[in-house]
N, C-alpha and C positions, 0 to 999 in steps of 0.2 A: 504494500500500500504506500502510498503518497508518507505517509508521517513515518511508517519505517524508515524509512529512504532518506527519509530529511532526517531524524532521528541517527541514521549511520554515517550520514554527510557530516553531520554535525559533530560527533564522536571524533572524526577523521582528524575536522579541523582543528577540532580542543587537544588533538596528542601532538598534530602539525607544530599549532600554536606554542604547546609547554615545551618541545625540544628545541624552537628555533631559539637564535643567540638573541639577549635582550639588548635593547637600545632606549633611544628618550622618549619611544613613540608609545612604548611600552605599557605606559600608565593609561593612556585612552582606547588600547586595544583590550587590555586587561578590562578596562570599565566594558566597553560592549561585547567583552566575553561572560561576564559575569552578568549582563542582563540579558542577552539568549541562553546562558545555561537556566536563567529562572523563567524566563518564557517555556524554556521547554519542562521545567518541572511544572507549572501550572500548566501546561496543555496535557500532559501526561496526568497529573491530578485528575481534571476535568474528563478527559478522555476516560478516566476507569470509573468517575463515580456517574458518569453518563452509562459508561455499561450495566452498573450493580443496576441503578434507578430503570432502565430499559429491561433488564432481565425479569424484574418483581411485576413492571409494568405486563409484557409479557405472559409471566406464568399465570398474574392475576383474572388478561383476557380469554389466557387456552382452559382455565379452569372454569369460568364460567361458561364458556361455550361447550366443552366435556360435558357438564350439565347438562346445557340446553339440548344437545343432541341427544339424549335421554340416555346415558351408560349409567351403569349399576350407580346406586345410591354410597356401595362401601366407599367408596374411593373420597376423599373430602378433601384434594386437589391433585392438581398436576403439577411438579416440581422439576425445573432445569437442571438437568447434570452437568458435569464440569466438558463433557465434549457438544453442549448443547442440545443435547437430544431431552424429552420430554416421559417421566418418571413416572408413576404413581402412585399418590401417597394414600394411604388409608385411613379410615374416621380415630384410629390408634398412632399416626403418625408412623406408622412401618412404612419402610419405602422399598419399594419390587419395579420388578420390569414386567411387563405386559405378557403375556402366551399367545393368543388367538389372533388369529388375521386379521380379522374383523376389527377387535377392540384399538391394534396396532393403525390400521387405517383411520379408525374415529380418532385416534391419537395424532396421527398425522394432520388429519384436518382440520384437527382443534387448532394444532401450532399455527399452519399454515394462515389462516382464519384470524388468529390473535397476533401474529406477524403484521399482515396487513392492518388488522383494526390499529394496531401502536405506530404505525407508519405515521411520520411527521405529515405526510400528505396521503392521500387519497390516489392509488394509481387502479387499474385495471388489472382484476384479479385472475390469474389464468391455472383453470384446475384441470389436468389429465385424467381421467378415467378415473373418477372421485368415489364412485361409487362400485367399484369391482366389486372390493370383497363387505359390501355394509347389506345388512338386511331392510326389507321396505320400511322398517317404522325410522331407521337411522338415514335414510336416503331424503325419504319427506321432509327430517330434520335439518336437514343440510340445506333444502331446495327455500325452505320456511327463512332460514337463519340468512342466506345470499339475499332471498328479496326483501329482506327487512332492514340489511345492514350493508351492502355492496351496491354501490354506486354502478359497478361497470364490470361483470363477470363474464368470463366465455370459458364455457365449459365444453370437456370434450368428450362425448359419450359414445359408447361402443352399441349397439345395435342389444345388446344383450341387458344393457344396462336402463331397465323399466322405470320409466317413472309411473306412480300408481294411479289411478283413476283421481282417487280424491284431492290430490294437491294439484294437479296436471294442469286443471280449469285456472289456479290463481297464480300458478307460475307462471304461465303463458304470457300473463297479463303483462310478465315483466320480461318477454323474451322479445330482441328486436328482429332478430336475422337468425335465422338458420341455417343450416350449410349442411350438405352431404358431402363426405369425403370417402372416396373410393378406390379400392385400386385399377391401373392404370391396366393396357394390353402386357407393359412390360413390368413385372414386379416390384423394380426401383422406381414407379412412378406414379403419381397420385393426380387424381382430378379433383374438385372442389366443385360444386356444384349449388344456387341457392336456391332452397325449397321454397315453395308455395307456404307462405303461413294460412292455417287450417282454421 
């Protein structure tokens, strides 16, 4: 990243700096050394307590959306691990890893979901075959939680992947384009296609 970079540059030029031979110039170079090494310890400050606060902010929205997508009651949140991945805590505070595909996906889309909602802006949410391994009451929930809370999704579903009768009528409502995507004569190659809305 950019601050690494500048962060290594900087290092380079603070060893540069300490081995060259001193002169008169010394004392005014010494001053604007010592106010970029404290620039860079306040961006470094800022930088990590921007992470902690972005992390809680985070876990805070992947667990209420966990919620809302109706997964078991035990669980009383979802907790960050140190590689970023997203944990499960129980109403005792014991914390485990997930088993089930299913549950492992609702977990993904909770993050995915609270990613975006902590987003300092508002972009266009892009979810790949969201619903492979969820069952219809976790599918509904997904489809409920996009039109109530996402500005601008495009989702991309596989032929396989049902939406249910009963939610189907009020998602519509918020779908603007649909697209068939298909394969091509030659197998590396895909058409796009926009359907008739129904």
């Amino acid at each position: 990243t950019k601050l690494a970079n500048a962060e290594k540059e900087l290092t380079v030029l603070n060893r540069k700096y300490l081995d060259a031979p001193k002169s008169a110039g010394d004392m005014e170079i010494s001053t604007e050394m010592a106010i970029a090494s404290s620039l860079q310890e306040i961006m470094e400050d800022t930088v990590a307590r921007f992470r902690i606060e972005m992390k809680k902010t985070v876990e805070k929205n992947a667990t209420e959306i966990f919620a809302f997508l109706g997964s078991e009651n035990v669980f009383k949140k979802l907790q960050i691990n140190e590689n970023y991945g997203l944990r499960l805590v129980d109403n005792k505070g014991q914390v485990f890893d997930h088993k089930s595909a299913g549950t492992a996906q609702v977990i993904a889309i909770s993050l995915i979901l609270a990613l975006a909602k902590s987003a300092a802006r508002a972009n266009a949410l892009v979810l790949d075959t969201p619903f492979a391994r969820l069952d219809e009451t976790h599918r509904d929930n997904v489809l409920k939680l996009l039109s109530r809370d996402s500005k601008q999704s495009i989702l991309l579903i596989q032929s396989a992947e049902k939406i249910s009768k009963e939610i189907e009528p009020e998602f519509r409502k918020h779908v603007s384009r649909t697209y068939k995507i298909s394969m091509g004569a030659d197998p590396k190659e895909s058409t796009i296609a926009l359907k008739k809305q129904v």
